[in-house]
LODRENFI-537199 format. One record per residue: x, y, z of N, C-alpha, C, O in turn. Coordinates in steps of 0.02 Angstrom, whole numbers, plus 32768, in hexadecimal, padded with zeros to 4 digits. Each point is the difference from the previous one (the first is absolute). Example, Ala and Ser with C-alpha at 12.3 -4.5 7.8 and 13.67 -1.06 7.14 Angstrom:
! residues 2
82947EE481867FD3803B8000802D803C800080347FFF8021 7FBA80367FBB802A803B80037FD980378025801980378008 
This chain:
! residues 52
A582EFA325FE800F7FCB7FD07FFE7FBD8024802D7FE68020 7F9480047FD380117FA8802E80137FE07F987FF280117FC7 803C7FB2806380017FDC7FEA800B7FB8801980147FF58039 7FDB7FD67F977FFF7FAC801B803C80058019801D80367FFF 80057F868020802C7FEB801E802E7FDC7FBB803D7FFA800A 7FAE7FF67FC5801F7FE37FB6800C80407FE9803B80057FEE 7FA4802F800A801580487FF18045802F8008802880207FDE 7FC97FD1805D80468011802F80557FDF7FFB803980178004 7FA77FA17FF1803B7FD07FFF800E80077FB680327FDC7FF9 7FC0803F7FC47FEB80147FCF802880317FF380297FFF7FD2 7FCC803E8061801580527FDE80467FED80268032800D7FDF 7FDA7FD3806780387FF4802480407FEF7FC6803280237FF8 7FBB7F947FDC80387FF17FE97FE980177FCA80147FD47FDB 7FCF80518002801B803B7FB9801A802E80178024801D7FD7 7FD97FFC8060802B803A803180647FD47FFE803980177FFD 7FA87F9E8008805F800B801A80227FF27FC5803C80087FFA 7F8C7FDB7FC780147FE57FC8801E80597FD6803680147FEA 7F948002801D803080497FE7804D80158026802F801A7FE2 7FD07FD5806080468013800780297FF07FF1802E80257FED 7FD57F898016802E7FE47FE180137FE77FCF802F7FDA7FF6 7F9D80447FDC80067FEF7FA17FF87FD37FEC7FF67FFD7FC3 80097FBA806F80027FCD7FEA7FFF7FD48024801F800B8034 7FBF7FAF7FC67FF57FCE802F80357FD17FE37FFB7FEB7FC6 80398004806480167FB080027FF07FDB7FB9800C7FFB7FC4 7FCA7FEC80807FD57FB97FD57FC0800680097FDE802E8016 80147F997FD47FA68007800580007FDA80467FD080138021 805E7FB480087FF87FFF803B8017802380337FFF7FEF803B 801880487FAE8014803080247FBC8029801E7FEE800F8039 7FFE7FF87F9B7FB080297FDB7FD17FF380387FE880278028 800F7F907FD07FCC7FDC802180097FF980527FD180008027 80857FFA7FF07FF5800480387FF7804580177FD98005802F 804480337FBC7FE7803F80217FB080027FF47FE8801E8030 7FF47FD57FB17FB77FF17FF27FEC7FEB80327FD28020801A 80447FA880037FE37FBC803F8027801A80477FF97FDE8033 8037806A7FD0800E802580357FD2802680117FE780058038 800580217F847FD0805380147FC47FCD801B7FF07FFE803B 7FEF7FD97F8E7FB77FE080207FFD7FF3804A7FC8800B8019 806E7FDE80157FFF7FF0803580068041802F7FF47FFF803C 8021803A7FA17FFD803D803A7FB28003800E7FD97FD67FE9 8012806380407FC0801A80087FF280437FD8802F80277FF6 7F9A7FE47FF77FE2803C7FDF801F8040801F8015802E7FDC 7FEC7FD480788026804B800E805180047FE4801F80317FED 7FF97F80801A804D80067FDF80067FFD7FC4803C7FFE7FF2 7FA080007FDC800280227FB47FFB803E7FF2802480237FDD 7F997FEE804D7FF080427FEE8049802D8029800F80347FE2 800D7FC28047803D801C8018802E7FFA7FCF801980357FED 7FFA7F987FF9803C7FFA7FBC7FD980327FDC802580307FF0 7FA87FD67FFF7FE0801A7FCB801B805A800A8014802D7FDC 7FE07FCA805B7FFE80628012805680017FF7801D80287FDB 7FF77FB9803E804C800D8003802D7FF77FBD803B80128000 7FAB7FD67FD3800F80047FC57FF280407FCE802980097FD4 7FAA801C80307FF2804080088015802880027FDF80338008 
């Protein structure tokens, strides 16, 4: 499964958005958004597996 690097940062926070039922705010939203973008592709795809 490749996927983009927007992909990832994508499935990452619908992964944490399901855990926690619910976002804040919408600037809540945006900065975990402008966290994941700044990881690297192996450290998503790691959240990714470990969410799993």
């Amino acid at each position: 499964m490749r996927m983009t690097h927007k992909e990832l940062v994508d499935r990452v926070s619908s992964n944490l958005f399901k855990e926690s039922g619910k976002i804040e705010s919408q600037r809540s939203w945006l900065a975990m958004r402008n966290y994941l973008e700044q990881l690297d592709t192996e450290h998503l795809k790691l959240m990714l597996k470990e969410a799993a």
